[in-house]
Structure formats: structure tokens, C-alpha cells
C-alpha positions, 0 to 999 in steps of 0.5 A: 262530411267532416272529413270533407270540410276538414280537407277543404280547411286545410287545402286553404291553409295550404294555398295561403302559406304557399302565396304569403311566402317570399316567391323569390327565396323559394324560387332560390331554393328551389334552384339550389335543389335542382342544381344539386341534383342535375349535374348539367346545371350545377356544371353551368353554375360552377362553371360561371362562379369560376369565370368571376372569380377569375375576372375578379382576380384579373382585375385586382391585379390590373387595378395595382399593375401602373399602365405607364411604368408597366405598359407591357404587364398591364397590356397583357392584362388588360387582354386577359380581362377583357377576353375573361369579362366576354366569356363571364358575359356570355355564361351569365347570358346562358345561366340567366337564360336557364334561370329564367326557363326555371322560375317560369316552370315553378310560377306554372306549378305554384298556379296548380297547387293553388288555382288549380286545385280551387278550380278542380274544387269547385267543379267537383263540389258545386252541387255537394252541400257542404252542411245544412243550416237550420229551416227558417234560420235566416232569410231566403235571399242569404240562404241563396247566397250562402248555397251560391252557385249551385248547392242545395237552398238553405246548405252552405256551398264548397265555394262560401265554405272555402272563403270563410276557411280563406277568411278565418286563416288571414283573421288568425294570422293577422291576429297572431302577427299582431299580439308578436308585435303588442308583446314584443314592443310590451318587453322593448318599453319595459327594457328601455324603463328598467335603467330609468328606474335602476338611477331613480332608485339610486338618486333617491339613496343618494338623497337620503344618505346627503339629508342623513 
């Protein structure tokens, strides 16, 4: 039983650092690690970063080209720029197209990792008490909550084990973030103070040496 409860713990753990985590900067991640390894994309990728870099070369020289004392220059790039922006538009399209499939892929596993496995939890555990309470411990309407929804009478359920886990890791994350925080703000005052003290502790010298 031990076993059971340590692994529904860290199953909540799990799922709590997975939804607390910036989806975006995953998701980028992630994406960088699928280009690595999937040359189609990577290709794609490469492919659009070198269309930009081109229409941004394009551009710098079309912005220092004089479209009236070089007509005939700035008109040549001016073709050139407009026919490299369709083209980077086009691949941007496409990449964004397959950014889009990408994310929508991950937002589906993220859903299993976490949902998922919650709801697996509950069909496979809802009848298996998690631990007994003592008899005649507490009344006989919270023994039924705390059993909910179909565990044993006076046992806790997998799914009060499971939010007390969820509540117990957000108390201790909220506490940590908050003693970083007393800390950090404890050593930013003693820093701002220590020059306040440095100069009264030298005007107080000062005020002994005119006196002297």
C-alpha cells in the first residue's frame, strides 16, 4: 500500500510541474528537438530562415539604392524584393501550417500525461482504499466524503488521496516561492542600508575629529 500512495504522490507531482511550466517555451523546445531530428522540417526551417535573410539583404540595399538618381538599380530591386517577400510569405504559411499541426500534437499528449492518467487513476483505484482511519475517529458523513465515491466506509479514496497530494505539493510550492521571495527582498534592504551606515559612520568621524 505504501508503494501505491508514494506513486499516486509523485504522479501528482508530475502532472503539477508539467501544467505549471510555460506551454510556450516547451513547445519551442520541443520543436527545436523535432527539427534536429527530422531533416523534412529542419529543411523547411532552414529553408525559410535563408528566404529572410535574403529579403532583408533586398531590403537594406533598396532602402540605400535613391529611386530617383538610380531608377533602373532600385527598380531591379525593388523586383527582386517583392518576388523574395511572396516567396518568404508563402514558406512562412507552410512552416506556420506545420508549426501549428506540431503544437496540436503536443496539447494532445500534455492531455494524456496528465487527464489521462487521472482519469485512468480513478477507474483502476476507485473501490481500492487508499488507508483506513481509525473506527469511530471522525463523523459518519466526513468518513463518506473522504471514501467518495466508491471506496470502503471509514477508508480514504484514490481520488481525496490524489487532492490532498495536488494540495499539499501547491502549499509547498507557494511556500518555497515565498520564503525565495522574504529572503531575497531581507538581502536587497540590507544591501540598500550597508551605504547609509558606511556614511553615518563616517560623518560621525567627521564630527569627532571638528569637536577634537
Amino acid at each position: 500500500m505504501p508503494s501505491i500512495l508514494l506513486s499516486i504522490f509523485l504522479i501528482q507531482l508530475a502532472i503539477y510541474l508539467i501544467e505549471i511550466v510555460a506551454v510556450s517555451t516547451v513547445n519551442n523546445q520541443l520543436w527545436k528537438i523535432w527539427n534536429s531530428i527530422f531533416s523534412s522540417s529542419s529543411k523547411d526551417s532552414a529553408e525559410y530562415q535563408e528566404l529572410k535573410n535574403h529579403a532583408l539583404k533586398l531590403r537594406r540595399e533598396l532602402n540605400v539604392t535613391s529611386s530617383q538618381d538610380e531608377f533602373a538599380k532600385w527598380a531591379k530591386l525593388r523586383r527582386q524584393y517583392d518576388k523574395a517577400a511572396e516567396k518568404l510569405e508563402k514558406a512562412k504559411t507552410s512552416l506556420d501550417s506545420t508549426r501549428s499541426k506540431f503544437d496540436s500534437k503536443i496539447m494532445v499528449a500534455r492531455w494524456i500525461c496528465t487527464k489521462g492518467i487521472q482519469i485512468i487513476l480513478q477507474f483502476s483505484y476507485q473501490k481500492r482504499p487508499m488507508f483506513y482511519l481509525p473506527k469511530n475517529w471522525i463523523p459518519y458523513y466526513a468518513e463518506w466524503v473522504l471514501s467518495f465515491p466508491r471506496a470502503p466506509l471509514g477508508s480514504i479514496s484514490q481520488q481525496i488521496w490524489s487532492l490532498s497530494c495536488k494540495a499539499f505539493i501547491t502549499l509547498m510550492l507557494d511556500l518555497s516561492l515565498y520564503f525565495i521571495a522574504f529572503f531575497s527582498d531581507t538581502k536587497l534592504d540590507t544591501r540598500k542600508q550597508s551605504p547609509g551606515q558606511v556614511s553615518t559612520s563616517i560623518d560621525s568621524i567627521d564630527t569627532v575629529k571638528k569637536e577634537s
